[in-house]
TORKOL-4160 file (C-alpha; in steps of 0.2 Angstrom, whole numbers, padded with zeros to 4 digits, m for minus):
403
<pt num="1" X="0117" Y="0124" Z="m0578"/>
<pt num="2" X="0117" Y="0113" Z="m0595"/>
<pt num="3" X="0128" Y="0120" Z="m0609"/>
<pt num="4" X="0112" Y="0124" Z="m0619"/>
<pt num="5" X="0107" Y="0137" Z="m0606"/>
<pt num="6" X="0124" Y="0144" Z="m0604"/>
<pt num="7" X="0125" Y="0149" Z="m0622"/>
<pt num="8" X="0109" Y="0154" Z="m0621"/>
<pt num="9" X="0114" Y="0166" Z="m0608"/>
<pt num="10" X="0131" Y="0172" Z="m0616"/>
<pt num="11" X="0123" Y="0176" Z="m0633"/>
<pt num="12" X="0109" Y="0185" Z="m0625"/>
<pt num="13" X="0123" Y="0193" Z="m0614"/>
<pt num="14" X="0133" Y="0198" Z="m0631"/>
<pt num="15" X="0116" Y="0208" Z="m0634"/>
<pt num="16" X="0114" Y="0215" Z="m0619"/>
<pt num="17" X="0131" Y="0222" Z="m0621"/>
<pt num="18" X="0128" Y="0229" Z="m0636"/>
<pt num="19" X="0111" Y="0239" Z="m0632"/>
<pt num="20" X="0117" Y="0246" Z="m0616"/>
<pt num="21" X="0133" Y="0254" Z="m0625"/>
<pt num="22" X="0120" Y="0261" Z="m0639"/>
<pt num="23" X="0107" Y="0264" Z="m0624"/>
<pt num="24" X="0122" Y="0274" Z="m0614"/>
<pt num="25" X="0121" Y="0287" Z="m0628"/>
<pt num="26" X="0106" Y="0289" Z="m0632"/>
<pt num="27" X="0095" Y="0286" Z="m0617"/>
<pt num="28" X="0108" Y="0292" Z="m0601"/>
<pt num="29" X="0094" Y="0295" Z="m0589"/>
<pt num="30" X="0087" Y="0281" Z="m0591"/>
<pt num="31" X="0101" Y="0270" Z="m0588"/>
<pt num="32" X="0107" Y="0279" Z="m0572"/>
<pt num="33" X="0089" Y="0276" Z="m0567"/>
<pt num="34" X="0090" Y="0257" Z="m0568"/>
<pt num="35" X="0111" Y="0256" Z="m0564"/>
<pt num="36" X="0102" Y="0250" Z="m0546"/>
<pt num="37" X="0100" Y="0231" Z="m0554"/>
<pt num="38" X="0117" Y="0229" Z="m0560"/>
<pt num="39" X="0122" Y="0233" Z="m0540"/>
<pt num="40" X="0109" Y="0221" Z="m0536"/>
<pt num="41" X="0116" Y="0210" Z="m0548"/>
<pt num="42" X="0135" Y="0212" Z="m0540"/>
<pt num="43" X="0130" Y="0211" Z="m0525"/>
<pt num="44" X="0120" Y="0192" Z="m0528"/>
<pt num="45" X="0138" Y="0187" Z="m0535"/>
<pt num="46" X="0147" Y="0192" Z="m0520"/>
<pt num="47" X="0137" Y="0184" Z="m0508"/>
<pt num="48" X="0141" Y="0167" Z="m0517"/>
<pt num="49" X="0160" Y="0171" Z="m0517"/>
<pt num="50" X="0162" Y="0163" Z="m0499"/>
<pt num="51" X="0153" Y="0150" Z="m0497"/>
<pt num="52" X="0156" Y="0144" Z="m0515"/>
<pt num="53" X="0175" Y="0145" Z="m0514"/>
<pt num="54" X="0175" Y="0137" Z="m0496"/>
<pt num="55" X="0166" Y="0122" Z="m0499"/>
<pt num="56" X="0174" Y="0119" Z="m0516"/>
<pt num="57" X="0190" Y="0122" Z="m0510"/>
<pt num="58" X="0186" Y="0111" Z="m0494"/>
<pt num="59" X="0177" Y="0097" Z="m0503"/>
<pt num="60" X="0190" Y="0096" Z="m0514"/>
<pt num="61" X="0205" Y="0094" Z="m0504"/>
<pt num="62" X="0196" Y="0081" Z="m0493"/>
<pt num="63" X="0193" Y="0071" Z="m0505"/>
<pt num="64" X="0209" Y="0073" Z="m0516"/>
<pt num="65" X="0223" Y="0061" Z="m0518"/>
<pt num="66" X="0233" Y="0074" Z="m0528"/>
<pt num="67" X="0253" Y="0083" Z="m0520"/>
<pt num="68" X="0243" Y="0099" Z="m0513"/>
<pt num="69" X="0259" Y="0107" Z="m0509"/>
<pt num="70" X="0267" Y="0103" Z="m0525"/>
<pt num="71" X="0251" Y="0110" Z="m0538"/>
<pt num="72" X="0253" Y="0125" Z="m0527"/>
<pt num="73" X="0271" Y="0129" Z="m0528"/>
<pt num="74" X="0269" Y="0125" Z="m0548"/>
<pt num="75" X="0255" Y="0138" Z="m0547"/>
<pt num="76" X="0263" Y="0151" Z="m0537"/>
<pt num="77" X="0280" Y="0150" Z="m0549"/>
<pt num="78" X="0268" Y="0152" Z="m0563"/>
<pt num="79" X="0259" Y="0166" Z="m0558"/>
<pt num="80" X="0274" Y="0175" Z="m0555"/>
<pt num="81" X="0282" Y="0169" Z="m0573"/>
<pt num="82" X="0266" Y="0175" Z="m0582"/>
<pt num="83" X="0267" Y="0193" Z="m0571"/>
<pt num="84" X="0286" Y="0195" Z="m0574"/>
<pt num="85" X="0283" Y="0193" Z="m0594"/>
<pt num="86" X="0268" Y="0204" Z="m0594"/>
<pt num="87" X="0281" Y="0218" Z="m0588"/>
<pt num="88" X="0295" Y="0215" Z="m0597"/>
<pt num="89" X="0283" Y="0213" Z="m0615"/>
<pt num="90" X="0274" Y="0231" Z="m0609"/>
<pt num="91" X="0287" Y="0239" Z="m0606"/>
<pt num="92" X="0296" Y="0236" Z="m0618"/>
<pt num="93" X="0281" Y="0241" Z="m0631"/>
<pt num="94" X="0280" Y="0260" Z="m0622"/>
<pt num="95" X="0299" Y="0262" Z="m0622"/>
<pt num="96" X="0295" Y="0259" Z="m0642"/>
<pt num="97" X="0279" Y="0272" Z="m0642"/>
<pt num="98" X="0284" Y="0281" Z="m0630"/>
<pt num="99" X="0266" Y="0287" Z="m0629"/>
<pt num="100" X="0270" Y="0299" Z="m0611"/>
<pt num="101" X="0283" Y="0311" Z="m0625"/>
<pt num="102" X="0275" Y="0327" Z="m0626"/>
<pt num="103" X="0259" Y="0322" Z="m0616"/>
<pt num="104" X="0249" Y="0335" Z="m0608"/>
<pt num="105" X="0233" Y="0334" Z="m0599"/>
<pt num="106" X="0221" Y="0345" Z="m0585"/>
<pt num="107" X="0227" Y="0342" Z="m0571"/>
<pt num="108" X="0214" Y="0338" Z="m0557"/>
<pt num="109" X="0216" Y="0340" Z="m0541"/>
<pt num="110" X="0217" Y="0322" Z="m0530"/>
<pt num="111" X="0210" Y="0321" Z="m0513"/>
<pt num="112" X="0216" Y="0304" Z="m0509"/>
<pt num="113" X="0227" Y="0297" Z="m0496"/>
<pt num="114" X="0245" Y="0284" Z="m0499"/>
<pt num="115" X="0244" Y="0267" Z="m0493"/>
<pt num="116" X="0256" Y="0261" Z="m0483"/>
<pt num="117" X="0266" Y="0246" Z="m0490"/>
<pt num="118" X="0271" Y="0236" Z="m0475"/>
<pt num="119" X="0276" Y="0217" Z="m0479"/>
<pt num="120" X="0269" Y="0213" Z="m0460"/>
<pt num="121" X="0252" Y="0222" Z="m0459"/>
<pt num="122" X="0248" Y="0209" Z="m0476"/>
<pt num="123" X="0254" Y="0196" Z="m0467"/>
<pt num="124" X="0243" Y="0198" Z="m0453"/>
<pt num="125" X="0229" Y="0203" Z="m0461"/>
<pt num="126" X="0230" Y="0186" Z="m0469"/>
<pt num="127" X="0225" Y="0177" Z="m0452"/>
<pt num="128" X="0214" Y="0185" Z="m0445"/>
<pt num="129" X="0209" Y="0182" Z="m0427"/>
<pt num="130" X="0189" Y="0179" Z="m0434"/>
<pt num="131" X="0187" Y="0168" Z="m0449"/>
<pt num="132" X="0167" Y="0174" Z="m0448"/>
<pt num="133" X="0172" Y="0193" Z="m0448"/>
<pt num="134" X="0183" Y="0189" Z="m0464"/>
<pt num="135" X="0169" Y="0178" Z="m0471"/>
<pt num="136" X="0158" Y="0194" Z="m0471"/>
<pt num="137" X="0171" Y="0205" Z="m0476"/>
<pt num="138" X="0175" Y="0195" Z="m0493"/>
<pt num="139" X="0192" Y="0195" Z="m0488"/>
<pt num="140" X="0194" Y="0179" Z="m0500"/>
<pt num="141" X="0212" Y="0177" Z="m0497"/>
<pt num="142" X="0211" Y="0172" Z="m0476"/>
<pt num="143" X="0197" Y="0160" Z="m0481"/>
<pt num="144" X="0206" Y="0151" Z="m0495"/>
<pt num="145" X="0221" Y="0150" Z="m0481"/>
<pt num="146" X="0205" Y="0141" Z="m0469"/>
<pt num="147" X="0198" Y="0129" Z="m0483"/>
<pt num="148" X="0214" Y="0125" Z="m0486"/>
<pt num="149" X="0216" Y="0121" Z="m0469"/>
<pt num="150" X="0200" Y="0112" Z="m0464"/>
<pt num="151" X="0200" Y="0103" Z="m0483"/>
<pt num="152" X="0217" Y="0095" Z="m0476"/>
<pt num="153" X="0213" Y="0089" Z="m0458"/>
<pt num="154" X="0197" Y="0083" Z="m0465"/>
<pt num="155" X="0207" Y="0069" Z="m0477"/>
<pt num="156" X="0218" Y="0067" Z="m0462"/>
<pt num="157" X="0207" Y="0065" Z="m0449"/>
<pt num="158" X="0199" Y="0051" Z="m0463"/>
<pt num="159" X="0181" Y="0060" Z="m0459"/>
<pt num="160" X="0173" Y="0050" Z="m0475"/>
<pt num="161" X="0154" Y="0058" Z="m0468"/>
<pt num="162" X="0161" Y="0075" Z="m0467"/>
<pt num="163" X="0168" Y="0075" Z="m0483"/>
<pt num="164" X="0154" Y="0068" Z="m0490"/>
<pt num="165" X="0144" Y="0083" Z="m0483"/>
<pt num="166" X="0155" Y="0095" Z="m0488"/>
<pt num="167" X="0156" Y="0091" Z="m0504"/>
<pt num="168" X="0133" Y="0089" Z="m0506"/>
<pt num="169" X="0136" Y="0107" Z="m0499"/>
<pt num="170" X="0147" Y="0114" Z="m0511"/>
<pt num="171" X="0135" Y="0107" Z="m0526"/>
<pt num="172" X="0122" Y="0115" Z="m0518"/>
<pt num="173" X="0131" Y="0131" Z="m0518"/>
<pt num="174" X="0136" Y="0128" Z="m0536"/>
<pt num="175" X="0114" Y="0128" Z="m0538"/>
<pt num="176" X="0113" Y="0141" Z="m0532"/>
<pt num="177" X="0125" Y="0148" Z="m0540"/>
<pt num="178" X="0117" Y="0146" Z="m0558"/>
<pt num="179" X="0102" Y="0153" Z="m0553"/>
<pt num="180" X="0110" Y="0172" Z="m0549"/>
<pt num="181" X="0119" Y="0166" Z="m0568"/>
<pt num="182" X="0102" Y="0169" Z="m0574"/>
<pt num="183" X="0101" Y="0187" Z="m0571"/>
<pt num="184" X="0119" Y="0189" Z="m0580"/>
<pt num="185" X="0112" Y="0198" Z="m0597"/>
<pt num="186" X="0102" Y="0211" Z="m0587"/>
<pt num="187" X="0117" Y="0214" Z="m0574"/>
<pt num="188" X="0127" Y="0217" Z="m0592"/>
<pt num="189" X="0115" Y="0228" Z="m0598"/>
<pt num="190" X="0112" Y="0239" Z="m0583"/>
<pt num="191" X="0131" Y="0241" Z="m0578"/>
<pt num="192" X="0139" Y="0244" Z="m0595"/>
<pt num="193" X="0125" Y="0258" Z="m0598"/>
<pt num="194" X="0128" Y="0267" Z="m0584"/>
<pt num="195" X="0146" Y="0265" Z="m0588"/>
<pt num="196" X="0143" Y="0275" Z="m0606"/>
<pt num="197" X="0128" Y="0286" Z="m0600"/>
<pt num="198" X="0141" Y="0293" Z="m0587"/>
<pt num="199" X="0158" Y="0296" Z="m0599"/>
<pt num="200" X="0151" Y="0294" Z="m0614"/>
<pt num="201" X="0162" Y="0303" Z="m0627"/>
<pt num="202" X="0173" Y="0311" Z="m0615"/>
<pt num="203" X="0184" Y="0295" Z="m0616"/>
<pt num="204" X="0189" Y="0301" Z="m0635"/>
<pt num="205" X="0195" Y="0315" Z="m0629"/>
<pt num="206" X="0215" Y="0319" Z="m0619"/>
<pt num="207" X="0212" Y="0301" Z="m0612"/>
<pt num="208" X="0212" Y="0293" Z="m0630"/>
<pt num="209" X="0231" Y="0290" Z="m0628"/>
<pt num="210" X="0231" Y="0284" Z="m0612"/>
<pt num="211" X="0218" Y="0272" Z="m0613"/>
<pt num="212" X="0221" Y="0264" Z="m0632"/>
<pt num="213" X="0238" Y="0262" Z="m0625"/>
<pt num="214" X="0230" Y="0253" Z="m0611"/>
<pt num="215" X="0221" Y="0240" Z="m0620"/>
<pt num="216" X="0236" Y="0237" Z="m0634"/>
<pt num="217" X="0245" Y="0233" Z="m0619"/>
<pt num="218" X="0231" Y="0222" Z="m0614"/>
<pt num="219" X="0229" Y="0212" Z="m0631"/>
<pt num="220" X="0248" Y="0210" Z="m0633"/>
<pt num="221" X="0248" Y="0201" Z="m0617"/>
<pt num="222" X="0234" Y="0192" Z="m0621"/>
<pt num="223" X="0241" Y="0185" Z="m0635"/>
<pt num="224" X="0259" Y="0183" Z="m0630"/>
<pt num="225" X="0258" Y="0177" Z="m0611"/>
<pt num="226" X="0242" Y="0167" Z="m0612"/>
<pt num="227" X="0233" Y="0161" Z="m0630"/>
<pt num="228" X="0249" Y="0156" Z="m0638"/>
<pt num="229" X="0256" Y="0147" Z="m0621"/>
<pt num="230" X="0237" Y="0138" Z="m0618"/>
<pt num="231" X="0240" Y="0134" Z="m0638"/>
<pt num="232" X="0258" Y="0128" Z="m0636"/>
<pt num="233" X="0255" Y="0118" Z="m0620"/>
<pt num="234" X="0237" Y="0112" Z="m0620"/>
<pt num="235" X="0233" Y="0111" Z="m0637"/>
<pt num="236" X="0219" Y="0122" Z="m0636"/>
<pt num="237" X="0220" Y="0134" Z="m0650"/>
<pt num="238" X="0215" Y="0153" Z="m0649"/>
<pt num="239" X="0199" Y="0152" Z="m0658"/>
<pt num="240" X="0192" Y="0137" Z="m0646"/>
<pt num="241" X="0201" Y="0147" Z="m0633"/>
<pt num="242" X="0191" Y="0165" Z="m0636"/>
<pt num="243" X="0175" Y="0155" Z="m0639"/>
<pt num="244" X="0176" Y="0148" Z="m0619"/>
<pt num="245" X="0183" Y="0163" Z="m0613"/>
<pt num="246" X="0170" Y="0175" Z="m0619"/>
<pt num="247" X="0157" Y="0171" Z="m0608"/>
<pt num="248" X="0170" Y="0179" Z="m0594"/>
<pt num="249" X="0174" Y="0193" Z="m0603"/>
<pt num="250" X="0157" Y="0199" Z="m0603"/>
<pt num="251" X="0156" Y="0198" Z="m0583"/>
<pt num="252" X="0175" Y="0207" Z="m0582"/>
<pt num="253" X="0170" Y="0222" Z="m0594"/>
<pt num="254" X="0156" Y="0227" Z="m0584"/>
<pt num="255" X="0156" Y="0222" Z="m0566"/>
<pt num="256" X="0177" Y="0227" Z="m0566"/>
<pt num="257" X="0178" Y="0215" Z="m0551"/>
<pt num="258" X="0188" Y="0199" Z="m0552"/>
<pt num="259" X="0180" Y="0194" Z="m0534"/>
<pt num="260" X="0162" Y="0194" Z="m0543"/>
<pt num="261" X="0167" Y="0184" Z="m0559"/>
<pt num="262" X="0176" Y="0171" Z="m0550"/>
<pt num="263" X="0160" Y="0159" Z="m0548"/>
<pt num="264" X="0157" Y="0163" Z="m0567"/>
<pt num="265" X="0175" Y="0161" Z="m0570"/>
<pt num="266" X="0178" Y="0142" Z="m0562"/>
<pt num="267" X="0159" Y="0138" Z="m0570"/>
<pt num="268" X="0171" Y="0142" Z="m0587"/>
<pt num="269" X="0185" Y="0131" Z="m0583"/>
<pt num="270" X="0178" Y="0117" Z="m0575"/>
<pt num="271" X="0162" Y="0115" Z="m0589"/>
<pt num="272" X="0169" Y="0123" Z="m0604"/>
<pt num="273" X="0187" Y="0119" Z="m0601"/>
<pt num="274" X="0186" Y="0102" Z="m0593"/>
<pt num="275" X="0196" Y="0105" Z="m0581"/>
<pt num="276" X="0195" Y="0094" Z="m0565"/>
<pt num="277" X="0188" Y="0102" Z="m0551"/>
<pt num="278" X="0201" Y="0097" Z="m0539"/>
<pt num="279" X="0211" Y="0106" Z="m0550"/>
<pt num="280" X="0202" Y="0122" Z="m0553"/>
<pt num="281" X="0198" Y="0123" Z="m0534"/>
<pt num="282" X="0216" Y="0125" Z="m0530"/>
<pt num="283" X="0222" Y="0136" Z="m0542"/>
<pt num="284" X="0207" Y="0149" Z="m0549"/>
<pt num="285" X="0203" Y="0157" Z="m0533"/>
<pt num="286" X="0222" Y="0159" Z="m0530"/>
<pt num="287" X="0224" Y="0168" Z="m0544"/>
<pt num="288" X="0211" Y="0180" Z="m0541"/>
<pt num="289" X="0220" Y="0185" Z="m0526"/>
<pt num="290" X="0237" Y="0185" Z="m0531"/>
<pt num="291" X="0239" Y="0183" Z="m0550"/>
<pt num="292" X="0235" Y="0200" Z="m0561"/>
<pt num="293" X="0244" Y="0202" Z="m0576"/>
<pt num="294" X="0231" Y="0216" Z="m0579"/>
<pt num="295" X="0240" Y="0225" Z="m0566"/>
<pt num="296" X="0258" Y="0222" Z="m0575"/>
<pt num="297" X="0250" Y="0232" Z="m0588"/>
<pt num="298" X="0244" Y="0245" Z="m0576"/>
<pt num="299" X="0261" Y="0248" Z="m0567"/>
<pt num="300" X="0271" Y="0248" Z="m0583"/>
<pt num="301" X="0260" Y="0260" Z="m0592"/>
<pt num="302" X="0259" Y="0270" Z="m0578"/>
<pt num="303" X="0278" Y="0272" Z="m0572"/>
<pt num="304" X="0282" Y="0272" Z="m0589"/>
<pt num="305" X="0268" Y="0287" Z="m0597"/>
<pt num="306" X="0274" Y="0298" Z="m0580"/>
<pt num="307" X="0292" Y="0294" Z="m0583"/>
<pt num="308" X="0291" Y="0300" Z="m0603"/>
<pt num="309" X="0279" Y="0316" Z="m0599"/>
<pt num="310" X="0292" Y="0323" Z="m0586"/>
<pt num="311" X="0308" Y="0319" Z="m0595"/>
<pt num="312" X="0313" Y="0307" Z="m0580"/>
<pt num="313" X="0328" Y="0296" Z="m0588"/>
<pt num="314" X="0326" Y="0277" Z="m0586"/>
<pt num="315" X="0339" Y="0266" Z="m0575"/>
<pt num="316" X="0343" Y="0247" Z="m0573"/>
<pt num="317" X="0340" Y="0249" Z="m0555"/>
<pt num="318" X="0322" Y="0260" Z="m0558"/>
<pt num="319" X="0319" Y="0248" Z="m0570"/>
<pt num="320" X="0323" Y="0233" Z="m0559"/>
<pt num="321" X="0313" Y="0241" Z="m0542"/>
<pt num="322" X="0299" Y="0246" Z="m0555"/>
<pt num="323" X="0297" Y="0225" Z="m0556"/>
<pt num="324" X="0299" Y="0220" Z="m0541"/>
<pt num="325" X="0288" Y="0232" Z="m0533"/>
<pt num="326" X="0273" Y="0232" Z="m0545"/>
<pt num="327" X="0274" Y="0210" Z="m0542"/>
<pt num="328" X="0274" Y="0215" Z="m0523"/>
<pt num="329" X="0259" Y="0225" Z="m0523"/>
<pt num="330" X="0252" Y="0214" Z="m0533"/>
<pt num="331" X="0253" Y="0200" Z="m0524"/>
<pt num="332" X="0247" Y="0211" Z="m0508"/>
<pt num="333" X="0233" Y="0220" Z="m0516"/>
<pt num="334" X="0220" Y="0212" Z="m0506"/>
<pt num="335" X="0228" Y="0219" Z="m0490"/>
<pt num="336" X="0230" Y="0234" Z="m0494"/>
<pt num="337" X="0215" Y="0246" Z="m0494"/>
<pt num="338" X="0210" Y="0259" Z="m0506"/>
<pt num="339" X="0209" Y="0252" Z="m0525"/>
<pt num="340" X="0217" Y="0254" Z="m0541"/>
<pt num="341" X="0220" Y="0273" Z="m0540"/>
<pt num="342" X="0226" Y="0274" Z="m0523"/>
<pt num="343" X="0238" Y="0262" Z="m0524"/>
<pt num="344" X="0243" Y="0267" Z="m0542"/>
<pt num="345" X="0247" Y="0283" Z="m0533"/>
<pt num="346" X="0256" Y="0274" Z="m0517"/>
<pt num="347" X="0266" Y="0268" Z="m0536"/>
<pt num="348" X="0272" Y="0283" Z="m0543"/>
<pt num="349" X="0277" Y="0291" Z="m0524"/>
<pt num="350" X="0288" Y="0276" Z="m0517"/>
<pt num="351" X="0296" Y="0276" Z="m0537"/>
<pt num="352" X="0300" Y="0292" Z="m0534"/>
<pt num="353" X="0287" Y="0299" Z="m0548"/>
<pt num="354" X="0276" Y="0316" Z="m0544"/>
<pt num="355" X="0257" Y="0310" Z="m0543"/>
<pt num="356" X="0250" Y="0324" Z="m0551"/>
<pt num="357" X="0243" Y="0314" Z="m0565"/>
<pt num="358" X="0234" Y="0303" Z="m0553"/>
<pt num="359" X="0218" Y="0317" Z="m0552"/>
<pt num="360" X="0215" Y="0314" Z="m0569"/>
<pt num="361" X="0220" Y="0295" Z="m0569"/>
<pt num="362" X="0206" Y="0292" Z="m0558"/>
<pt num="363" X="0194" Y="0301" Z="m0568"/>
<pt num="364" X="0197" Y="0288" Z="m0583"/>
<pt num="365" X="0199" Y="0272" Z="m0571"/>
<pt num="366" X="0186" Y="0264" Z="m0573"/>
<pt num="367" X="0187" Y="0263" Z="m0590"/>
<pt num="368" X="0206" Y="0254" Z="m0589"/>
<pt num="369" X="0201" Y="0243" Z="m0576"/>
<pt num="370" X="0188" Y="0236" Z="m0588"/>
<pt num="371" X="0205" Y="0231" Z="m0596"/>
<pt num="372" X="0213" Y="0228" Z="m0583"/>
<pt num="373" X="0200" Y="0216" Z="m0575"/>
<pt num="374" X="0199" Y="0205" Z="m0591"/>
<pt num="375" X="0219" Y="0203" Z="m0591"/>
<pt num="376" X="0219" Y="0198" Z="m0573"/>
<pt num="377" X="0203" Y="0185" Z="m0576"/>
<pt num="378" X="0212" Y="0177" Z="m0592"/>
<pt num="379" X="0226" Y="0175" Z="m0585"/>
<pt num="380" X="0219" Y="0165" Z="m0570"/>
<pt num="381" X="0211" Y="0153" Z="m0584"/>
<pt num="382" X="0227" Y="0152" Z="m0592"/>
<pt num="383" X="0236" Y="0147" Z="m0579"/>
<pt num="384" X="0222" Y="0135" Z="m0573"/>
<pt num="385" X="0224" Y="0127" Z="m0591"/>
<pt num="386" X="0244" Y="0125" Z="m0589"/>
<pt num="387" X="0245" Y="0119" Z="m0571"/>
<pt num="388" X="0230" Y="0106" Z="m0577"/>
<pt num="389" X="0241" Y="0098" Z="m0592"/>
<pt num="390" X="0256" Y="0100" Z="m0580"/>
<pt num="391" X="0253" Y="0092" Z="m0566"/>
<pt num="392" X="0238" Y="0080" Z="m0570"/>
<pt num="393" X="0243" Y="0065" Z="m0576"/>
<pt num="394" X="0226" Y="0057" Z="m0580"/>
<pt num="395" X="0217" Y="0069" Z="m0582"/>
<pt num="396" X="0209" Y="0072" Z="m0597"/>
<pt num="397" X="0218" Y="0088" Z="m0604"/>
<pt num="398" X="0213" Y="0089" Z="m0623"/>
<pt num="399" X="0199" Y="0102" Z="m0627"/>
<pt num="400" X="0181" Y="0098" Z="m0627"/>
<pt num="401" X="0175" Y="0096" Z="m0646"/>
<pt num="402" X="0167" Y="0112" Z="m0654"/>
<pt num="403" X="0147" Y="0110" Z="m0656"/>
């Protein structure tokens, strides 16, 4: 896709957005009538997820003269940097609000199970003993681990043919790829509709607290733990920054899936950014497994809100197992099944925290994970950006001029 059709797409996108949140109010019928092609929409994104990542990721390391081992430790260190700073900044802002004092809301009565949090059920689930199973699955984590892998024995086996057809696979892939791109403005429009049609002003109501606090948290971590670093480090500043980054936003307010912006989100970095794809490969679609600074916001506001609205007095060690548990589950979401709200409520039970407020946390979830989502995305970009001036040393870093 030339960059003439991309903004093409991302203003008409802007405009989408735009009618279906007026649409949502006015016309609610109608937009559950049609919520159908934003599934569609989803669902074509997903099906690009593994074979786009596997070839790129695969192509990429075949061909790639780059210390594999050493981007990824800088990567994984970062990640956990970034996540760690997200904490520390939103907690640090409710402790201030204190926006759980004196809360009350209805409480609704949740039917959901606990998680179990074990450290060995991830770790298997993260070779599993059928790579085709996980293929269909979209479990993206265990076919990272097998690109990585075959990318690897590829360049060591010196199989110059097969990397060569790896890599004519992955741009066909990519082809594709902008062809389901195409269909991004009426995806936008049929999902954010249906999003309003079906809450509509009921988020203006007990939530309001909750969810402004939620996306304060969200813009101050924006800010702090990603523009102003990609600024500092990079050179890129925030309004060059927003301008690339919109494009993404778009796809993360109304899908609420990292998994089904990631082809959009490395399409971002590797033609609006310029970053190289050897680069991007490696450390994008690890970050959409394990890298959610969204979810530092989530568990912060979350522990925190509960803590306030029940008088619970705050400790180092809380404080300190709050961390650590929050990066842990994190890191292990895409083994453990369930979602946002049941884990949110595995959360507050291991922390010691009644779950009565998850019943009414999972009637407004969806709006904070629009939130939440965006956070998680941007700071994969972010940290693509950083790890790109750090550890390329001809690679064109500076940012593309502005047109």
């Amino acid at each position: 896709m030339n960059k003439q059709h991309s903004r093409i797409i991302g203003i008409a996108s802007i405009a989408a957005f735009v009618l279906a949140v007026i649409a949502g109010l006015l016309i609610p019928d109608f937009c559950r009538a049609v919520e159908c092609l934003g599934t569609i929409y989803v669902n074509l994104l997903k099906m690009m997820i593994v074979p786009v990542l596997f070839f790129s990721i695969a192509a990429s390391l075949s061909s790639s003269t780059d210390n594999v081992s050493a981007i990824t430790i800088k990567t994984i260190v970062l990640f956990i940097i970034m996540f760690v700073v997200s904490f520390v900044v939103c907690t640090g802002l409710w402790a201030l609000l204190r926006p759980g004092a004196g809360a009350a809301f209805t409480e609704i009565e949740w039917e959901g199970e606990l998680t179990e949090l074990s450290l060995s059920t991830f770790l298997i689930s993260l070779f599993p003993n059928n790579i085709l199973s996980a293929m269909s699955s979209n479990s993206i984590l265990p076919v990272i681990i097998f690109a990585f892998a075959f990318g690897i024995a590829i360049r060591s086996c010196r199989l110059e043919k097969l990397a060569g057809t790896v890599s004519s696979l992955s741009t066909a892939f990519n082809k594709m790829l902008s062809y389901v791109m195409y269909l991004t403005p009426a995806g936008v429009f049929a999902l954010m509709s249906n999003t309003v049609a079906g809450y509509g002003s009921k988020i203006l109501g007990t939530a309001a607290i909750y969810i402004g606090c939620a996306y304060l948290g969200c813009l101050m971590v924006a800010v702090l733990v990603m523009i102003i670093p990609v600024w500092v480090i990079c050179g890129i500043t925030p309004v060059q920054y927003v301008r690339r980054v919109y494009k993404v936003w778009i796809m993360t307010l109304t899908t609420c899936s990292s998994a089904a912006t990631l082809p959009n989100t490395i399409r971002v970095c590797n033609e609006d950014f310029r970053v190289p794809e050897r680069i991007t490969n490696l450390v994008v679609p690890l970050g959409c497994t394990i890298h959610m600074c969204g979810g530092a916001v989530s568990f912060s506001l979350l522990a925190m809100f509960n803590m306030q609205m029940m008088g619970m007095p705050m400790t180092f060690g809380l404080y300190v197992l709050m961390l650590g548990l929050a990066l842990i589950i994190n890191m292990g979401a895409p083994g453990i099944p369930g979602g946002g709200i049941v884990i949110g409520a595995t959360y507050l039970s291991v922390l010691g925290i009644p779950i009565t407020f998850i019943g009414f946390y999972a009637g407004i979830y969806r709006v904070l994970d629009m939130a939440y989502t965006t956070m998680n995305v941007c700071g994969d970009i972010s940290a693509n950006l950083i790890i790109n001036r750090l550890s390329a040393k001809d690679v064109n870093t500076v940012p593309a001029p502005e047109e």
